[in-house]
N, C-alpha and C positions, 0 to 999 in steps of 0.2 A: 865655540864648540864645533868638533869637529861634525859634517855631517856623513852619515853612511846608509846607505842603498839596500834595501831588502833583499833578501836570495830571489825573489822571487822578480825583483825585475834588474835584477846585474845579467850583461849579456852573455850569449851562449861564448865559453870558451873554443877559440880557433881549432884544437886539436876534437872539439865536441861537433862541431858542423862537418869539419873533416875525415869524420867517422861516419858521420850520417853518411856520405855522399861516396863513403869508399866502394868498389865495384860497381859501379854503375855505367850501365851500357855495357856492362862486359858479361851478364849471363841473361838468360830467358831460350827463347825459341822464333822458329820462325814469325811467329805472328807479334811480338811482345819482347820487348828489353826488360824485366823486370827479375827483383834478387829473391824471388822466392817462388815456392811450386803450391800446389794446394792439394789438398786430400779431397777427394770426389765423395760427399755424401751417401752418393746412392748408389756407390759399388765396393767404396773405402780404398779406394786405389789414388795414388798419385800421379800428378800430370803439371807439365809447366803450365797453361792454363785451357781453360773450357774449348778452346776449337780442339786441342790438342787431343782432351777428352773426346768427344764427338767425336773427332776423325777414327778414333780407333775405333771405338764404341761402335760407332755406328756403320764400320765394315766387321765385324764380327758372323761369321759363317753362321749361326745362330741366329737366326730373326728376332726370338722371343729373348735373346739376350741386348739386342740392342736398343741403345736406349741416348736422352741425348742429358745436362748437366742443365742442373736450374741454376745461376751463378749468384742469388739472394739464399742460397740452400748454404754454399759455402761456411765453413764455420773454422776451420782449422787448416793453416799454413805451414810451409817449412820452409826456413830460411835459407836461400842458399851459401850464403857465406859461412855460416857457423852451423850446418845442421840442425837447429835446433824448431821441433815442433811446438807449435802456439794457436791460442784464439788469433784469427783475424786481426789486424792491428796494420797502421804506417808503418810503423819502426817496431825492428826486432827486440820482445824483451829482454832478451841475452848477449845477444854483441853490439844493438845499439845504432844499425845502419840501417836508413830509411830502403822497408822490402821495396819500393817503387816511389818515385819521384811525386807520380802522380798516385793518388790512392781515394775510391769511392767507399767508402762506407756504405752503400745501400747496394751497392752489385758487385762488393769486393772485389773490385776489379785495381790492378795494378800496373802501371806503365812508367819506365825510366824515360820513355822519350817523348818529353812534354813539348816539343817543338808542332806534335801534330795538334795543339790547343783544344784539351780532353775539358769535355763540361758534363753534367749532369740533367737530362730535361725529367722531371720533375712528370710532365703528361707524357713522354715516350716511357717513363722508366726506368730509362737504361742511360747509360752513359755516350755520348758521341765524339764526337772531332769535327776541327775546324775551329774555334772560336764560338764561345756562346756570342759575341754580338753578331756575328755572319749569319745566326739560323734564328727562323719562329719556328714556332710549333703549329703546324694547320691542324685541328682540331676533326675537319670533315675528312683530309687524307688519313690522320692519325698518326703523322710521325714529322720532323723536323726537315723543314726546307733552308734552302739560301732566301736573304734577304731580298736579291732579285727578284726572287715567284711570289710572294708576298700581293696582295691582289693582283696578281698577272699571273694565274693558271687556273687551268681547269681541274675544278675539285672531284676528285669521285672516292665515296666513301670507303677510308679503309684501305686505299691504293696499294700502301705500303704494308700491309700484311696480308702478305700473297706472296706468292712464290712468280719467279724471274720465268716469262713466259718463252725466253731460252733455253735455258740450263738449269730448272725448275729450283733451284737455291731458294732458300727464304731470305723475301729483302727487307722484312723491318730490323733486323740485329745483323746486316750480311756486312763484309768490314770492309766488301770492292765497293768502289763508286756506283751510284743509282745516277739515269737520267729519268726526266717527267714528258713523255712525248705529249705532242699538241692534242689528242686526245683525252689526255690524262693518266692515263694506265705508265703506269714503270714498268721498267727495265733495268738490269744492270749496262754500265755505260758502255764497256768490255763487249756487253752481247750486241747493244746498237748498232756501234759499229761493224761489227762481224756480221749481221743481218743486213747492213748498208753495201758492204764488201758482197755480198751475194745477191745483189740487184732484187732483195728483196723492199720495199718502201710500204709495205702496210702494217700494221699494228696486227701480233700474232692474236691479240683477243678479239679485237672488235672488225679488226678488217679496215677502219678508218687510213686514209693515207698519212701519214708520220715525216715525210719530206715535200718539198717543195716542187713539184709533179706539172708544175703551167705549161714549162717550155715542151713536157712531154706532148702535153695536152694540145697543143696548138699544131705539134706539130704531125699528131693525129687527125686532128681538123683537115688539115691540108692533104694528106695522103687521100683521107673518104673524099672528101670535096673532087678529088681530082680522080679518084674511083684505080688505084694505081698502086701496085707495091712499089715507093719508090724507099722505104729505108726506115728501118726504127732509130726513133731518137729518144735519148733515154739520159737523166741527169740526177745522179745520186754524189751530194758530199760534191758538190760543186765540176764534178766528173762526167763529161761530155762523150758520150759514143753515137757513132754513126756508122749503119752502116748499110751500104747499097743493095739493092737486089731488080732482079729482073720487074720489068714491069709487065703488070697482069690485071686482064680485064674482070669485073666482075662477073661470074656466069649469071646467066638466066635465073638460075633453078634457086641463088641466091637472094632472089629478089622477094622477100615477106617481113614482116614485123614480129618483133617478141618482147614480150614485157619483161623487163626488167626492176633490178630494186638496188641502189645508189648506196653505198655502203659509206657514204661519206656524209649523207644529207639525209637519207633515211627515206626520200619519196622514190617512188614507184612509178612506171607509166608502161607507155609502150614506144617503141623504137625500131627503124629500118636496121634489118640485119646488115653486120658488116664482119669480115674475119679478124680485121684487126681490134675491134670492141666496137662499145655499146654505151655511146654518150649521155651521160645525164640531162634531160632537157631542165633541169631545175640551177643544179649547180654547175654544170659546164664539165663532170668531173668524168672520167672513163673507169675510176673506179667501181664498178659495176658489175653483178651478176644475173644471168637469166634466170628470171622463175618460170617459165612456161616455156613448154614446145612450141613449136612452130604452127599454127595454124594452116590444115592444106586448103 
């Protein structure tokens, strides 16, 4: 006797996957390659998706109209291929073409370009990239690291929802890369370097230094030691300046002590005035501010 195979597991017909897969990559917006738009809950407007919403939204000349998309609010899509409005769904119930390659069910979120490896963390909530094996989830930062930081960082509660203490962006759903300075506090990566580009090296919150500042440092030493403007030396991003100046004696009038407070180590003391800074006796660090006048 002949045997024969259930509907249910005979495989999907060639022209049936071929359908699923038809325009893909070929419509969405700047942020997203995907084959459908979504209707905004909480204005009834269409948008290819949530930045897109935001971005208008939230330049609207009207304060009290501005507003940003909750993307679990989402309930109703439109296909771009066929026009046709629906419940939330992979595949369109009318023409049959997966709306997005990728597609979350819990943040209705949809992406044809599954090359960026889209996961779901479960404790952020929201959907990421990268590959789920490349990220944990730090539970005390609250949002999802590389495998690399994984006991090798400093944790501080919450890091990741905060806003980008550059370009004040929100970084826990933000879609630019994040770095984790030695501090802990984030940044987007974009701003880091831009802030490195500007010879600035401390951390915009805590003031802690965020680059590798010795060679500065030593060669701070040498200039006080030697009591001499002979040159600032400065090393950001492996970038070497130097540069010469006249040499000058310290005046007189220069010569007292002021307490300072180490922004890098957190102690306090007191220290000979100098113009070019004000040494940590604890950590060795010049990252340091005065807290007192000068005693006459």
């Amino acid at each position: 006797m002949a045997e024969f195979s259930s509907a249910s597991t005979l495989p999907t017909p060639p022209e049936s996957q071929t359908r699923l897969h038809f325009g893909k990559l070929q419509h969405g917006c700047e942020h997203y390659k995907r084959r459908c738009k979504i209707r905004a809950p909480c204005c009834n407007q269409i948008f290819s998706c949530r930045h897109c919403h935001n971005d208008a939204m939230g330049s609207l000349s009207d304060p009290k109209e501005r507003h940003e998309l909750v993307r679990r609010d989402v309930k109703q899509v439109i296909c771009s291929i066929c026009d046709t409005e629906q419940e939330a769904a992979k595949v369109c119930a009318n023409c049959g073409v997966n709306m997005g390659e990728y597609y979350c069910e819990i943040c209705k979120f949809y992406d044809d370009n599954t090359e960026k490896g889209q996961f779901h963390c479960d404790e952020c909530g929201i959907c990421r990239v990268g590959g789920r094996d490349n990220f944990f989830h730090c539970p005390t930062c609250g949002s999802c690291y590389s495998v690399n930081l994984q006991g090798n960082h400093p944790c501080v509660e919450n890091s990741m929802k905060s806003f980008c203490p550059v370009c004040y962006e929100y970084l826990f759903d933000s879609i630019k890369g994040t770095t984790i300075m030695t501090c802990g506090h984030t940044m987007h990566m974009d701003c880091f370097y831009e802030m490195a580009e500007q010879n600035q090296y401390r951390c915009p919150i805590c003031s802690k230094t965020v680059f590798d500042m010795s060679r500065s440092w030593e060669h701070l030493d040498q200039e006080i030691i030697d009591d001499q403007i002979l040159g600032f030396f400065a090393n950001f991003r492996g970038i070497f300046i130097f540069v010469l100046i006249e040499a000058v004696p310290m005046p007189e009038e220069y010569n007292f002590e002021v307490s300072i407070l180490c922004n890098d180590c957190n102690n306090s003391g007191r220290v000979s005035f100098h113009l070019f800074g004000h040494k940590c006796r604890n950590c060795g660090s010049y990252n340091t501010r005065r807290i007192s006048a000068p005693e006459s």
